[in-house]
C-alpha positions as CSV (number, residue, x, y, z in Angstrom):
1,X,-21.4,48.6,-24.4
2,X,-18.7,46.8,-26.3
3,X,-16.4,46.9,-23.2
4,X,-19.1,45.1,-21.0
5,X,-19.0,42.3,-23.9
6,X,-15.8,42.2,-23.7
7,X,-15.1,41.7,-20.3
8,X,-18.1,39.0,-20.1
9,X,-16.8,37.3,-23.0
10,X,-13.1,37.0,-21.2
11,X,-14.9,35.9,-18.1
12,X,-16.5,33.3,-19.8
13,X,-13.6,32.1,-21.7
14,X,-11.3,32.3,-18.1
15,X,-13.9,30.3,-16.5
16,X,-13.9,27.3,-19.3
17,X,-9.9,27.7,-19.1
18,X,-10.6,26.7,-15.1
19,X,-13.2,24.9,-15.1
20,X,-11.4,22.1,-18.5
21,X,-8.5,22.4,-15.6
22,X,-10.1,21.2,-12.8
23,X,-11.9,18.4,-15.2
24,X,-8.7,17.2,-15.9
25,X,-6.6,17.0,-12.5
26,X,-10.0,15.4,-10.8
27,X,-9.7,11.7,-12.5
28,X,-6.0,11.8,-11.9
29,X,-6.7,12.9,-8.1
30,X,-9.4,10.1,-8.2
31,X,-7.2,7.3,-9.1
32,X,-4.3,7.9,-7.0
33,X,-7.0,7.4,-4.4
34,X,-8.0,4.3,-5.6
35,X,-4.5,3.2,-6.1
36,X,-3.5,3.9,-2.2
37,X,-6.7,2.1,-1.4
38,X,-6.2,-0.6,-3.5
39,X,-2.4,-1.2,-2.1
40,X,-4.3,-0.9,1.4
41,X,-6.6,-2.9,0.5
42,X,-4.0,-5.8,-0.9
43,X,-2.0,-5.6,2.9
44,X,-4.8,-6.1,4.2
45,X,-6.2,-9.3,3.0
46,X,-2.5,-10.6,2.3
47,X,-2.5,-13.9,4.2
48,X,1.0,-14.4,6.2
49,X,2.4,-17.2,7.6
50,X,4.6,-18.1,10.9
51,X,7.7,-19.2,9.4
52,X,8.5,-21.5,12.8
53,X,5.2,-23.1,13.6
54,X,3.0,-22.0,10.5
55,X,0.1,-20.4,12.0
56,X,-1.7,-17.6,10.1
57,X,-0.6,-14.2,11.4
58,X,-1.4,-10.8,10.2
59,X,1.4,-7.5,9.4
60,X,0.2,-6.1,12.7
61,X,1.7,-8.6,14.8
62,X,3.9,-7.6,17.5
63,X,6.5,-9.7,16.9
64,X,8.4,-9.2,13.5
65,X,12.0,-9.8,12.2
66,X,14.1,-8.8,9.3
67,X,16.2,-11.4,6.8
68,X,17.6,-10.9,4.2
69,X,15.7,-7.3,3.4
70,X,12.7,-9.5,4.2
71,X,10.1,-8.6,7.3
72,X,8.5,-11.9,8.5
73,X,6.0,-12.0,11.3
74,X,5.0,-14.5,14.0
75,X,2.1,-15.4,16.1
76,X,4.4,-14.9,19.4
77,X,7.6,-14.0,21.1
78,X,8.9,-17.7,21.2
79,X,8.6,-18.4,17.5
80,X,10.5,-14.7,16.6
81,X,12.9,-15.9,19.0
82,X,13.6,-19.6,17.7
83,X,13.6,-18.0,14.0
84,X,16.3,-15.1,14.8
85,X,18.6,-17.5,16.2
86,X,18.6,-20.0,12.9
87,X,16.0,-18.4,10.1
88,X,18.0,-20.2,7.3
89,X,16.3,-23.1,9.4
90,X,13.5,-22.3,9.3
91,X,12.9,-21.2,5.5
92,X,14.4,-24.7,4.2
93,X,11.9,-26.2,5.9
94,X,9.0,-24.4,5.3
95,X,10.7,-24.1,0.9
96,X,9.0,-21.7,-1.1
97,X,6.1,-21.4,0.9
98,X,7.2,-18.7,3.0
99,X,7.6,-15.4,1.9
100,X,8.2,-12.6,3.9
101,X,7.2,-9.1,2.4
């Protein structure tokens, strides 16, 4: 009889050992979710501008270039093209408001 006790009594107590384990990776599970969602979330809404003719574009436009470790997008094949051959150009004009991500 005291062996059955035993053995539910270390059952038990392996079960609480899991189960407080599983309680505490669940919230950090939960908000790396949130986190990725949230970053998704942020590209999504992010408004991005043309730096050649300042029409709103979104991050999955076909067109894209790189400067300066920066990735700016256009509205069309033209504008990409007129910005690769003189971005510096391009970002005087437009100052601070352009920002490529």
């Amino acid at each position: 009889m005291r062996i059955l006790v035993l053995c539910i009594a270390i059952a038990m107590l392996a079960l609480g050992v899991v189960g407080c384990q599983q309680a505490q990776e669940t919230p950090a599970e939960q908000a790396e979710t949130t986190i990725e969602e949230t970053v998704e979330e942020v590209i999504e809404e992010t408004v991005l501008v043309d730096p050649v003719c300042g029409k709103t574009v979104t991050a999955e436009s076909e067109w894209t270039a790189e400067y300066e470790g920066a990735t700016f997008y256009f509205c069309s094949e033209d504008c990409r093209d007129k910005f690769i051959e003189t971005p510096g150009e391009f970002l005087k004009a437009q100052g601070e408001e352009v920002i490529g991500t």
